[in-house]
C-alpha positions as CSV (number, residue, x, y, z in Angstrom):
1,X,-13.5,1.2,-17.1
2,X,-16.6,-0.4,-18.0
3,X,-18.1,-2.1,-15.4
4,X,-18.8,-5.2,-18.1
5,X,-15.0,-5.6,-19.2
6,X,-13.1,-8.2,-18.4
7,X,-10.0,-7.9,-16.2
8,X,-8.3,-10.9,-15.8
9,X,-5.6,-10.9,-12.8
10,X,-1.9,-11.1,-13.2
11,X,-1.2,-13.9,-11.5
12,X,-2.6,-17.6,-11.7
13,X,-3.7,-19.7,-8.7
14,X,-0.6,-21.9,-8.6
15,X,1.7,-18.8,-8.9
16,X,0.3,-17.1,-5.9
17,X,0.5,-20.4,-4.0
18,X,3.6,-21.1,-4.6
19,X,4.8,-17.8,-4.2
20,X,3.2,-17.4,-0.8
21,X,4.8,-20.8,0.1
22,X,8.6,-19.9,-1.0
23,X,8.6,-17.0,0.7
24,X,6.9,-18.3,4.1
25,X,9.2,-21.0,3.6
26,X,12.2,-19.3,3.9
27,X,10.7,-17.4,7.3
28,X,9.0,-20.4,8.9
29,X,9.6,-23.9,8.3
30,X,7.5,-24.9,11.4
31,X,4.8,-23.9,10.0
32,X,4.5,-26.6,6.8
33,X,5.4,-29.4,9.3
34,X,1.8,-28.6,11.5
35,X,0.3,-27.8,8.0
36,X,1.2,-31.6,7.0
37,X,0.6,-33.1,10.6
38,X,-3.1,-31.7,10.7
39,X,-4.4,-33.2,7.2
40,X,-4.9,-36.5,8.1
41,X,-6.0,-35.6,11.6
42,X,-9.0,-33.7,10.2
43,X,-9.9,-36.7,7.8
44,X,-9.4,-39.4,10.8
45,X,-11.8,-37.7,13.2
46,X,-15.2,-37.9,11.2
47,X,-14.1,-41.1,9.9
48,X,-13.7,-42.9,12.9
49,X,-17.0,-41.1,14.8
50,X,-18.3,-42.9,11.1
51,X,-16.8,-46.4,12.2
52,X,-17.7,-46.3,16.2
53,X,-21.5,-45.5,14.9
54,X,-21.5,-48.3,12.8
55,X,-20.1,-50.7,14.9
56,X,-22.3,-50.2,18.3
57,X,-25.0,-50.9,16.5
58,X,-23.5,-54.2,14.8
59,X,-22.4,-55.4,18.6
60,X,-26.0,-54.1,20.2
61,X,-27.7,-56.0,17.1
62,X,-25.7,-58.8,17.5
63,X,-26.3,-59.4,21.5
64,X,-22.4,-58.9,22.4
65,X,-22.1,-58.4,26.1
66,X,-22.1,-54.6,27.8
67,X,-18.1,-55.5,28.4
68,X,-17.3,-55.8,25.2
69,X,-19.0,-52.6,23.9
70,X,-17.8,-50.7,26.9
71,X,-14.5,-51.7,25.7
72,X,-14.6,-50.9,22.2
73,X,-16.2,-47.8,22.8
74,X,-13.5,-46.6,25.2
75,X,-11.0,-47.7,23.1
76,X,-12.1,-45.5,19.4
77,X,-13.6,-42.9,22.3
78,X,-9.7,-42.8,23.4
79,X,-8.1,-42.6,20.2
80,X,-10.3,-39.9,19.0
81,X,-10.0,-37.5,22.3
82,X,-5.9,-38.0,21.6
83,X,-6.4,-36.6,17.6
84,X,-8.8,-34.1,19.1
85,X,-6.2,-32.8,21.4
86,X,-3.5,-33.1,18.8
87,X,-5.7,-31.3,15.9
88,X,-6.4,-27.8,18.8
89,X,-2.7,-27.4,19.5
90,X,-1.7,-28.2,15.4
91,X,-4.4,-25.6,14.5
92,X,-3.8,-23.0,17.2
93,X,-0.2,-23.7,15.9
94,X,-0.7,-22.9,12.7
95,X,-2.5,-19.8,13.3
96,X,-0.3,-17.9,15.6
97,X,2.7,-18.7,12.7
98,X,0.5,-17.8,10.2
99,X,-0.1,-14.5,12.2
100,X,3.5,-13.4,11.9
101,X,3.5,-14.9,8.4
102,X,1.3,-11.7,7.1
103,X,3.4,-9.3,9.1
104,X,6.0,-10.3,6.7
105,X,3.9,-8.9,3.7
106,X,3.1,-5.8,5.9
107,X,6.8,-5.7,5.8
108,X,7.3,-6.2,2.9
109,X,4.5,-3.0,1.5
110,X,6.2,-0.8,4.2
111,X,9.4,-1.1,2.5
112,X,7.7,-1.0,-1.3
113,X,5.8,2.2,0.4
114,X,8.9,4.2,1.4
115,X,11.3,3.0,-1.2
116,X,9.8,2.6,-4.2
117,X,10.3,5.4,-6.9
118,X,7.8,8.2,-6.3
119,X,6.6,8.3,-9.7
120,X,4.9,5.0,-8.6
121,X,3.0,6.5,-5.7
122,X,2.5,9.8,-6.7
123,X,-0.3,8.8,-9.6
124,X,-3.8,8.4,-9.2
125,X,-3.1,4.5,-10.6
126,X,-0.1,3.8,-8.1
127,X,-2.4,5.4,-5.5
128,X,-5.1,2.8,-6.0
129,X,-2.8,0.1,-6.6
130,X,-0.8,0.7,-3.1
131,X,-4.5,0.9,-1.3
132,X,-5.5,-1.9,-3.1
133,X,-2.7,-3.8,-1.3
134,X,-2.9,-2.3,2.3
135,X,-6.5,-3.3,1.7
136,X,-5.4,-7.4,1.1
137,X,-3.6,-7.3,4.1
138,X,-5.6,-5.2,6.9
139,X,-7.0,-7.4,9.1
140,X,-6.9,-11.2,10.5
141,X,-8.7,-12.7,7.9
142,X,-6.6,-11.4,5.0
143,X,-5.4,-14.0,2.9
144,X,-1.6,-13.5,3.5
145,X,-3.0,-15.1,7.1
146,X,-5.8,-17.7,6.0
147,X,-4.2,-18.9,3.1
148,X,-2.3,-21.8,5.5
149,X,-5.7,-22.7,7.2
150,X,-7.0,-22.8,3.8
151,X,-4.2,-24.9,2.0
152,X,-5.1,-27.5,5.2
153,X,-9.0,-27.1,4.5
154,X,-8.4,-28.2,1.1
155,X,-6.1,-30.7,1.5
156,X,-8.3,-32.8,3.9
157,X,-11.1,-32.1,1.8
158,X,-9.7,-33.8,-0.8
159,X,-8.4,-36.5,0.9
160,X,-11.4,-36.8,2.7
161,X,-13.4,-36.8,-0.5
162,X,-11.2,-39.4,-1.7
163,X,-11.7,-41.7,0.8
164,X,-15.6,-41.2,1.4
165,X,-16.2,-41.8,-3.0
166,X,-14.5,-45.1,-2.4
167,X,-16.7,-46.1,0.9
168,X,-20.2,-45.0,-0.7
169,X,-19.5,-46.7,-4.2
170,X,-19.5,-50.0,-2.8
171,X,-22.7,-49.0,-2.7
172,X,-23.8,-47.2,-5.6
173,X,-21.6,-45.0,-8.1
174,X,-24.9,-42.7,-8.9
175,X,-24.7,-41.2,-5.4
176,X,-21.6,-39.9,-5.5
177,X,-22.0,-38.6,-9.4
178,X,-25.4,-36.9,-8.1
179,X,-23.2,-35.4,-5.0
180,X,-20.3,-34.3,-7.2
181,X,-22.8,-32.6,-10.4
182,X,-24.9,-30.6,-7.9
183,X,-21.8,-29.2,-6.1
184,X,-19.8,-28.5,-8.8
185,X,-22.9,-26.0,-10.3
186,X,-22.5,-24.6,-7.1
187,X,-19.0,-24.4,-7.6
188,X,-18.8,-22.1,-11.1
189,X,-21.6,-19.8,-9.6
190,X,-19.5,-18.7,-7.0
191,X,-16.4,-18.6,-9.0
192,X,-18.4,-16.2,-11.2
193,X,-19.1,-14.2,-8.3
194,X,-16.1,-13.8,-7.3
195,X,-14.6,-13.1,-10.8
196,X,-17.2,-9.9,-10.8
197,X,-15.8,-9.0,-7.6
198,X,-12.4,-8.8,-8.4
199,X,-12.6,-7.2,-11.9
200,X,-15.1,-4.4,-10.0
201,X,-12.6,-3.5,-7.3
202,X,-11.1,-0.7,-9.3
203,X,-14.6,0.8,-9.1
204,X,-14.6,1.2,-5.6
205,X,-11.3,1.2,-4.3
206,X,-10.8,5.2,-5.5
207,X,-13.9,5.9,-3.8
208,X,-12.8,4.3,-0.5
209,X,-9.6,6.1,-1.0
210,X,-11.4,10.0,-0.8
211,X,-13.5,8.8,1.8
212,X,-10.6,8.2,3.9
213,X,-9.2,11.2,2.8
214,X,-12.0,13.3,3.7
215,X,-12.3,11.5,7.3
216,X,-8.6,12.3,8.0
217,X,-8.8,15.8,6.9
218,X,-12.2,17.0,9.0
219,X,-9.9,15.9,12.2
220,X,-6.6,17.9,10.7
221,X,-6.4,20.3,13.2
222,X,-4.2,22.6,10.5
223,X,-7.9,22.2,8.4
224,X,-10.3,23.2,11.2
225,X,-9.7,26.8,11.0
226,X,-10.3,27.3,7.0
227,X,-13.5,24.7,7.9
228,X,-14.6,27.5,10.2
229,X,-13.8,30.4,8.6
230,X,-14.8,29.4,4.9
231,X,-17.9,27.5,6.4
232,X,-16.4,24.4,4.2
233,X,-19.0,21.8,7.0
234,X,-21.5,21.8,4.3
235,X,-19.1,21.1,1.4
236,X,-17.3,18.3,3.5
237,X,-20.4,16.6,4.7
238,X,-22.1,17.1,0.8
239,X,-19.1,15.4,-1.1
240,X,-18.6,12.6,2.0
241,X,-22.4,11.8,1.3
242,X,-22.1,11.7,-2.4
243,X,-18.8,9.5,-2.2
244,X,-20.7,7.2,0.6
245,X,-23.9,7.1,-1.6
246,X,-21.6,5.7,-4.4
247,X,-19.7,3.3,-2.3
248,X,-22.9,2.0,-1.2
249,X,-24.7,1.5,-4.4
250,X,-21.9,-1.1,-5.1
251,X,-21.9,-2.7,-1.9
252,X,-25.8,-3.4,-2.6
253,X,-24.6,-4.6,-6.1
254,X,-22.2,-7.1,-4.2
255,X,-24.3,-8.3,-1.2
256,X,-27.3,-8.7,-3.8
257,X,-25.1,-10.6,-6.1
258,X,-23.7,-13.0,-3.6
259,X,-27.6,-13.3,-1.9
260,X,-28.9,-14.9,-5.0
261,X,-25.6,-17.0,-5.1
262,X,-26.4,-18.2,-1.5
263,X,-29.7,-18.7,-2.6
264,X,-28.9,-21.1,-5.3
265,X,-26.5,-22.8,-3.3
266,X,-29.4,-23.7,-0.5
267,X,-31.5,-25.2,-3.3
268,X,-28.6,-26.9,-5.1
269,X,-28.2,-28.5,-1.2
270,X,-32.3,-29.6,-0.9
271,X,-31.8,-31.0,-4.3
272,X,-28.3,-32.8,-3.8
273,X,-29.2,-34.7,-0.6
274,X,-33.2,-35.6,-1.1
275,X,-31.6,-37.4,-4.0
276,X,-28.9,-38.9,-2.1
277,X,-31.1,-39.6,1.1
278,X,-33.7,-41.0,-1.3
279,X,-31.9,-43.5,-2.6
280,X,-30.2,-44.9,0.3
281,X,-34.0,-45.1,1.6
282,X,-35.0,-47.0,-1.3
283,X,-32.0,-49.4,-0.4
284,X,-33.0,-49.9,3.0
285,X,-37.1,-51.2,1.9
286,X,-35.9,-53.1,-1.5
287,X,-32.3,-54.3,-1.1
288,X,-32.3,-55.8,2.8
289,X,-29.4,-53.0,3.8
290,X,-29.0,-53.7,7.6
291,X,-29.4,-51.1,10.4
292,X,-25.7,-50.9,11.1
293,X,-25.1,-50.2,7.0
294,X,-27.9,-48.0,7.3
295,X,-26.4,-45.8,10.0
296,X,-22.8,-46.5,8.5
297,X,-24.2,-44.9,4.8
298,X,-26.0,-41.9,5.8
299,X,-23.1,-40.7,7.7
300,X,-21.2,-41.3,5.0
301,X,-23.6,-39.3,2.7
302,X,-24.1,-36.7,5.1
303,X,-20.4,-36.5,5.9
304,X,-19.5,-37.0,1.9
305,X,-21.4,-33.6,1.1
306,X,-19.6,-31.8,3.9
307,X,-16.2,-32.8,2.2
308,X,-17.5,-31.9,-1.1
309,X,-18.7,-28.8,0.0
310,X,-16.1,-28.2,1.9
311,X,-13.5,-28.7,-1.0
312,X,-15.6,-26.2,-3.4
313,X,-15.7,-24.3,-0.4
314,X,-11.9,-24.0,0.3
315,X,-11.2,-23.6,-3.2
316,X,-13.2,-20.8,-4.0
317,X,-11.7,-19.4,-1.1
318,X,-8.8,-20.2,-1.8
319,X,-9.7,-18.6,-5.4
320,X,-10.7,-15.4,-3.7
321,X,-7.5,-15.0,-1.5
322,X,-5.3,-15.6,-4.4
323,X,-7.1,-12.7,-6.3
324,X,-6.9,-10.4,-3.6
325,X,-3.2,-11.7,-3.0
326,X,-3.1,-10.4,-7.1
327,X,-3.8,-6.9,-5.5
328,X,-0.6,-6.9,-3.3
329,X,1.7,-8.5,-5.7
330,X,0.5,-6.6,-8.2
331,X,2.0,-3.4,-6.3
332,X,4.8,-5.1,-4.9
333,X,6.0,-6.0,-8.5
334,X,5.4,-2.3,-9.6
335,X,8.5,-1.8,-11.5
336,X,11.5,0.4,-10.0
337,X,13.3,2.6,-12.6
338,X,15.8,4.4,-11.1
339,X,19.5,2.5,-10.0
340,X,19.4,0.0,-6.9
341,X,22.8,-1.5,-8.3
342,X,26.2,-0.2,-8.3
343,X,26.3,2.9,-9.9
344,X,28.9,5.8,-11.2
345,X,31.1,7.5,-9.3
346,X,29.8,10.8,-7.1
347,X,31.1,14.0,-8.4
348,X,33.3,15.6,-5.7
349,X,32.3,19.2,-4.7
350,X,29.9,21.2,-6.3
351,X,28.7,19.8,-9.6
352,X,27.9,20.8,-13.2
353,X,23.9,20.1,-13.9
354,X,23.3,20.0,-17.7
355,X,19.8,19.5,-19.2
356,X,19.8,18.1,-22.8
357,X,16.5,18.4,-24.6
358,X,14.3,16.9,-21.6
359,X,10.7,16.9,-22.3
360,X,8.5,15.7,-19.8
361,X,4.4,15.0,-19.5
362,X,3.1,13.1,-16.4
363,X,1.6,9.7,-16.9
364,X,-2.3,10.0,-17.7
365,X,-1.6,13.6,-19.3
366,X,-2.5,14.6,-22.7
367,X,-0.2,18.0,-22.0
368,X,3.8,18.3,-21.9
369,X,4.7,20.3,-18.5
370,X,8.3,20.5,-20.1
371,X,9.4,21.0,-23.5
372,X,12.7,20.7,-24.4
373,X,14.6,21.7,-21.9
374,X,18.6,22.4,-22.8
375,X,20.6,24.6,-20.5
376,X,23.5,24.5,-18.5
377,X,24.2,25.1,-14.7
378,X,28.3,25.4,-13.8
379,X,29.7,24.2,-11.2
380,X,28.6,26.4,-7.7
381,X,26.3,28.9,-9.9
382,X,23.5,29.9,-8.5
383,X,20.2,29.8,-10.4
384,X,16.9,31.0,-10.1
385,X,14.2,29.7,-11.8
386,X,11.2,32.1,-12.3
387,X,7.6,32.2,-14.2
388,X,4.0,32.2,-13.5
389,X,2.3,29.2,-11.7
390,X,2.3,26.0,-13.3
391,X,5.4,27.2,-15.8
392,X,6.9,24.0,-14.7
393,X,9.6,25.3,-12.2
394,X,9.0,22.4,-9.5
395,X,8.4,19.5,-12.4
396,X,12.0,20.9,-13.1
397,X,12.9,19.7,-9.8
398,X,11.7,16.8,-9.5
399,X,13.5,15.7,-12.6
400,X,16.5,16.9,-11.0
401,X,15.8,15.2,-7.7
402,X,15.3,11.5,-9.6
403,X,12.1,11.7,-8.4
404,X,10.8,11.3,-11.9
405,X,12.5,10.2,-15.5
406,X,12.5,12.3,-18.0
407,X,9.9,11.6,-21.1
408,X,12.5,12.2,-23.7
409,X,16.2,13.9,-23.4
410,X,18.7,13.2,-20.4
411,X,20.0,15.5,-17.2
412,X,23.5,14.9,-16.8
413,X,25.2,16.0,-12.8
414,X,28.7,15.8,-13.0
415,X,30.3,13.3,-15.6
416,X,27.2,11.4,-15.7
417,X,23.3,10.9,-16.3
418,X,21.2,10.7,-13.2
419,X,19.9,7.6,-14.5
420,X,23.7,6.2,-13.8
421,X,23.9,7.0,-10.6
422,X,23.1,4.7,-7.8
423,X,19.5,6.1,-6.6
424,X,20.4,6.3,-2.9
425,X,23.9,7.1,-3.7
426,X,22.6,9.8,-5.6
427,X,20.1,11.4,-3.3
428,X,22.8,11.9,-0.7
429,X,24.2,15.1,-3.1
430,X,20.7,16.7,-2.5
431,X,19.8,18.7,0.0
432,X,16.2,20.6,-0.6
433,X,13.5,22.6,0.8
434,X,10.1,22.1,-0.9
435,X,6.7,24.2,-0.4
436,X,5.4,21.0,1.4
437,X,6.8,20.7,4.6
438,X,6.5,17.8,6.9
439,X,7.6,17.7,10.7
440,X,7.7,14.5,13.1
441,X,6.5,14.3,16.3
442,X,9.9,14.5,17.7
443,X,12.5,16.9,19.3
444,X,13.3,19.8,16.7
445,X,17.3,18.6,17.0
446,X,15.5,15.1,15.5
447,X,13.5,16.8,12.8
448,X,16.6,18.5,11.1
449,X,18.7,15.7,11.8
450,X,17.2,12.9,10.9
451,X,19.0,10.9,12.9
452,X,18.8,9.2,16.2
453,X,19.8,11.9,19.5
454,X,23.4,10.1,19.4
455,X,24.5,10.3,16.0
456,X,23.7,14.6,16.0
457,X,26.7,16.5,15.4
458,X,25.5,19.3,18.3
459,X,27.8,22.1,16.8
460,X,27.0,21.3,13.3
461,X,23.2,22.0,15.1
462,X,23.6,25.1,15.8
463,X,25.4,26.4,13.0
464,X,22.5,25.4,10.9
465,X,20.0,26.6,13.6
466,X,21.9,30.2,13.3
467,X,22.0,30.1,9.2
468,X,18.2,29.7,8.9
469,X,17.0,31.8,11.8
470,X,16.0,29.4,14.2
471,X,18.2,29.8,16.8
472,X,16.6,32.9,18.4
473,X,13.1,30.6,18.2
474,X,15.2,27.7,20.0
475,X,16.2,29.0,22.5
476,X,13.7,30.8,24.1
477,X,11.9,27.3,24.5
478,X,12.5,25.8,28.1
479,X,13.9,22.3,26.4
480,X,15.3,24.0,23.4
481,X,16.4,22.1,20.5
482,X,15.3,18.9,22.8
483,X,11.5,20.6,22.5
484,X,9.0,17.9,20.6
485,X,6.8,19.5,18.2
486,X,3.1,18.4,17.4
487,X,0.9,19.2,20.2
488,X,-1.8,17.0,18.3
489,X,0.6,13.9,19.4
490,X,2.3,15.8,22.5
491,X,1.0,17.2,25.5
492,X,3.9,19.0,26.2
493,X,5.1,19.7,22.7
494,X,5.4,22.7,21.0
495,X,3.9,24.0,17.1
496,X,5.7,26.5,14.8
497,X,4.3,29.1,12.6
498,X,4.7,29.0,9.0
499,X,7.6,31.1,8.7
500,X,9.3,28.9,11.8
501,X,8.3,25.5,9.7
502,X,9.9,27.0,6.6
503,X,13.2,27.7,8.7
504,X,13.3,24.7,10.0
505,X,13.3,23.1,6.4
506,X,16.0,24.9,5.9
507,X,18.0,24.2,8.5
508,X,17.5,20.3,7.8
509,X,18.7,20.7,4.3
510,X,21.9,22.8,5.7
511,X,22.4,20.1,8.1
512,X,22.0,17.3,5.3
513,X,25.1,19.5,3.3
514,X,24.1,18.5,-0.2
515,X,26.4,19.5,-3.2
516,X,22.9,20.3,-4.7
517,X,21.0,22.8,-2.8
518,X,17.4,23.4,-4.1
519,X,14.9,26.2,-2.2
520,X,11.1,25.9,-3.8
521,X,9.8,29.0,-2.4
522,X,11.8,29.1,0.8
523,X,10.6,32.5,1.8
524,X,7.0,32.2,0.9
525,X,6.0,32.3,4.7
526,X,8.5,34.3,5.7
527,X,8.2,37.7,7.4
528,X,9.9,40.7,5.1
529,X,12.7,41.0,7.6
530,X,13.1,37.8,7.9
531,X,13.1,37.1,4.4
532,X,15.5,40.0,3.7
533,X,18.2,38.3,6.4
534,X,17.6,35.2,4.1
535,X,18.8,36.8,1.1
536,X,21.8,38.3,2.8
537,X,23.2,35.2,3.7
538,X,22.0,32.9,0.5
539,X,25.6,33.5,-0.4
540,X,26.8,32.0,2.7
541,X,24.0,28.9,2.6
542,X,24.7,27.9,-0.9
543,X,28.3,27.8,-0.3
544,X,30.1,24.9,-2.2
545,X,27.4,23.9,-3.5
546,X,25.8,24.3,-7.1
547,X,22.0,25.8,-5.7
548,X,18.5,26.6,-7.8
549,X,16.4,28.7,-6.1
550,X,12.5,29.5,-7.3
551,X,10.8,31.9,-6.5
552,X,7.6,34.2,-7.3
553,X,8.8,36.9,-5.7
554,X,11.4,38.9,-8.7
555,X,13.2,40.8,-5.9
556,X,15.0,37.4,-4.6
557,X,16.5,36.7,-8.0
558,X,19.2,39.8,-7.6
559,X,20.7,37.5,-5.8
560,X,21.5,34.8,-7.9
561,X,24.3,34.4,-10.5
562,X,21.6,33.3,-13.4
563,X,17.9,33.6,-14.3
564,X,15.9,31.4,-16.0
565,X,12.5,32.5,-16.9
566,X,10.1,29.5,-17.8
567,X,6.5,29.6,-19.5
568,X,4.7,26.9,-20.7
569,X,7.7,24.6,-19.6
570,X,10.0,26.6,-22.2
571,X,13.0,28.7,-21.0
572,X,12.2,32.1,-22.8
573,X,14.6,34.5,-21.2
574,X,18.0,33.7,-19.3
575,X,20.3,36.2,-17.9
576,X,21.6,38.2,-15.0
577,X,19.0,40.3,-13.3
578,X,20.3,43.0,-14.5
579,X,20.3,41.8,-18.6
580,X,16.8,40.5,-18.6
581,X,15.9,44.0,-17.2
582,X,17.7,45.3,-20.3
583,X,16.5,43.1,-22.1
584,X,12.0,44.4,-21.2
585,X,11.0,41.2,-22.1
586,X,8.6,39.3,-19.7
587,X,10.4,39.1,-16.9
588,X,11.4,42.9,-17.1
589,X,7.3,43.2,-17.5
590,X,6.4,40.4,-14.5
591,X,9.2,42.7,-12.5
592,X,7.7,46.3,-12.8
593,X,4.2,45.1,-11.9
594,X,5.8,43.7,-8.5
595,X,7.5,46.9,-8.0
596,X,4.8,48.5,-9.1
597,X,2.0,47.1,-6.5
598,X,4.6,46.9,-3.6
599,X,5.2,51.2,-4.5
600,X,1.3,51.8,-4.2
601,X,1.6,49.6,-0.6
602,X,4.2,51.7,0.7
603,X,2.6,54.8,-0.5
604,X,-0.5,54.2,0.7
């Protein structure tokens, strides 16, 4: 984006105010009532400092006796300790609610986070959108916090404003017109500021975004062996200076922007009051103004700036915390897809998966990863899909998972399209195994569970543990299935190998029983015997349940009822092992050079 284009936010001032106040409404109404109780104590306080000023003087001019002033000064002195007192515990009120107010919006981008559909996280533009919004609420002085201390700034300020224009024109109206111009230039410089500042973020967000990446993965402990071996320091520590440099250059484009802003704003200041202090000079040597009105007036002026200032200053806060607020709502309002409501009925046992001319290209992409698609998966077959890398065997999953809509055409499981389904509803069918594999720092019973330690089903444990080839592993740990993994976050814990990861995978998507069983690569760090025990009982893990398995390796696929071999995101052959070996086409070719390279290995 050009760095001179306009970008003007989704959401207006008033909406953002108001939506902030609705929803912190409905979680704490305690916190409007000390909102509205410390307005008018913030306007009182100057104001009556303003009036005890005034009036000592007046009784010390006037002769009155030392009672009399002791008295009256006791009195105002009285009344303004009590609003004093009153205005700490309001305030320190309103901050601790206000506190717990934007732990509500953490709340709320925690939930949008995990449940959002993936297709909105997964892109370069959601990924900057969601940091964006962790960004707007990351620290104490984030809006979601502030904006209650600010609503009260700006609502004294104004009241305070009002009441100071009407004191100080009884005594001329040009003082408060010079006070309001001057300000009010300051005013629009600022905003312009903080217009540039907002319409730039998308500059430097990504940037922060890899840096943080890059930070995170130098203390991976997973990373520090390729960092060694592959001597990747150097190539680390050159792209985390070039992304630094970058991310500097525009912080020196913001802090110079807003120095000249503060720059102008301390002239606008000299200018504003040696006008208004002029004039009330001028009043006191050619219109007779008293020492008491003297004293009563410049504390006026001087106190009449502060609530000018103070309302330009509050707004453009205010101004600046609603555009930053545009970050978060902009990702909270990212739009959902896929089913929340009530949805059509599960199919029952395994089900029938039928692609109907599904096309799909991801979002920002010029190039369609499926073209297409129509084929036909019966109930309890057992598929394999096949090809080269980046064919588009895993895109085909996804699509089948709901984890993205298709571009054009429909994938229908069971009597209905996925888009039908319930999303949640629908998710509970699949159970699947991706290249990717995560593991809590928990017990291992936990991290194929998924469930708190009461709700396991112990027997239903061990089956799975004995399917997968983890039960051997288990038990020969002194806690066993009770072990925790992740000895970055564990003393005590314990860290699997590849192949032990990947059979752990599986065992959490045997455990999960899905009517849908899908296996990216489930062998791919697996052991030859290992992988070999796998094959002999996929009959036995897929049962009941329609199952795609892919796979690079073209010795697996004897195994499955069906082959579909993809390339270029088109199905070009389709068969049993056996006919597309018949048939010599590609995957009879991709098959023979396998064989072929595994035949030299054994022979050498």
């Amino acid at each position: 984006m050009n760095t001179t284009e306009k970008k003007k936010p989704l959401y207006s001032l008033p909406s953002n105010i108001l939506f902030l106040l609705r929803k912190s409404w409905q979680m704490d109404k305690p916190l409007f009532f000390a909102m509205l109780a410390r307005i008018p104590v913030v306007v009182l306080l100057p104001l009556l400092a303003t009036f005890l000023s005034k009036y000592v003087v007046e009784l010390v001019s006037n002769g009155s006796s030392a009672g009399t002033l002791i008295a009256y000064v006791l009195g105002i002195s009285a009344v303004i300790l009590s609003l004093h007192l009153l205005n700490t515990f309001v305030s320190t009120k309103i901050q601790w609610r206000a506190y717990g107010n934007r732990f509500l919006y953490i709340h709320l981008s925690i939930r949008k986070v995990m449940d959002t559909d993936y297709e909105n996280v997964e892109s370069p533009d959601g990924q900057t959108k969601m940091q964006k919004a962790i960004n707007s609420i990351g620290g104490d002085n984030s809006g979601t916090q502030q904006i209650f201390t600010q609503l009260v700034n700006i609502g004294s300020n104004a009241i305070g404003l009002l009441t100071y224009s009407a004191l100080i024109i009884s005594l001329s109206p040009w003082i408060v017109l010079i006070l309001i111009g001057m300000t009010l230039a300051s005013y629009y410089v600022n905003k312009a500021n903080n217009d540039w500042v907002h319409r730039n973020k998308d500059q430097w967000v990504p940037i922060e975004r890899k840096l943080k990446y890059i930070a995170n993965k130098v203390g991976d402990f997973e990373v520090a062996k390729d960092m060694r071996l592959y001597g990747m320091s150097d190539w680390f520590r050159h792209v985390f200076a070039k992304l630094l440099a970058d991310r500097i250059a525009w912080s020196k484009k913001t802090e110079t922007r807003g120095f000249a802003v503060d720059v102008w704003a301390a002239v606008a200041n000299v200018i504003r009051d040696g006008a208004a202090y002029g004039f009330l000079l001028y009043q006191i040597t050619q219109n007779g103004v008293t020492a008491a009105e003297f004293v009563f007036y410049f504390a006026l002026i001087s106190q009449f700036s502060g609530w000018l200032l103070g309302i330009i200053d509050s707004y453009n806060t205010l101004q600046a915390t609603s555009l930053s607020f545009c970050d978060l709502r902009e990702f909270l309002d990212l739009p959902d897809r896929f089913n929340r409501g009530q949805g059509a009925k599960l199919p029952t046992g395994a089900p029938e998966i039928v692609f109907e001319q599904v096309s799909f290209r991801y979002p920002q992409s010029d190039k369609t990863t499926l073209k297409r698609l129509s084929f036909t998966i019966k109930p309890g077959e057992k598929i394999a899909l096949v090809g080269l890398n980046g064919a588009g065997k895993t895109t085909l999953v996804k699509l089948l998972c709901g984890l993205y809509h298709p571009t054009e055409g429909t994938i229908r499981v069971g009597d209905a399209a996925i888009i039908d389904y319930n999303r949640d509803d629908y998710y509970t069918m699949l159970s699947v195994v991706f290249q990717d594999i995560h593991l809590l720092p928990t017990s291992i019973a936990k991290n194929i569970a998924l469930c708190e330690e009461r709700q396991i089903g112990r027997q239903r444990l061990e089956h799975v543990l004995e399917l997968s080839g983890l039960y051997d592993k288990v038990q020969s740990l002194p806690e066993r299935e009770n072990t925790l993994l992740l000895k970055s976050v564990h003393d005590d814990a314990t860290d699997l190998s590849g192949g032990e990861k990947q059979k752990l995978a599986l065992a959490r998507a045997l455990y999960k029983g899905g009517n849908i069983i899908v296996l990216d690569e489930p062998t791919a760090a697996l052991d030859p015997i290992a992988e070999q025990e796998m094959y002999e009982k996929y009959n036995q893990l897929t049962a009941d349940a329609t199952s795609i398995f892919i796979s690079h390796r073209l010795s697996s696929t004897r195994f499955c009822d069906r082959i579909l071999f993809l390339e270029n995101g088109e199905v070009i052959e389709e068969g049993t092992h056996h006919e597309l070996m018949m048939l010599g086409g590609k995957y009879a070719e991709l098959f023979h050079l396998q064989s072929y390279y595994y035949k030299e290995v054994v022979g050498g």
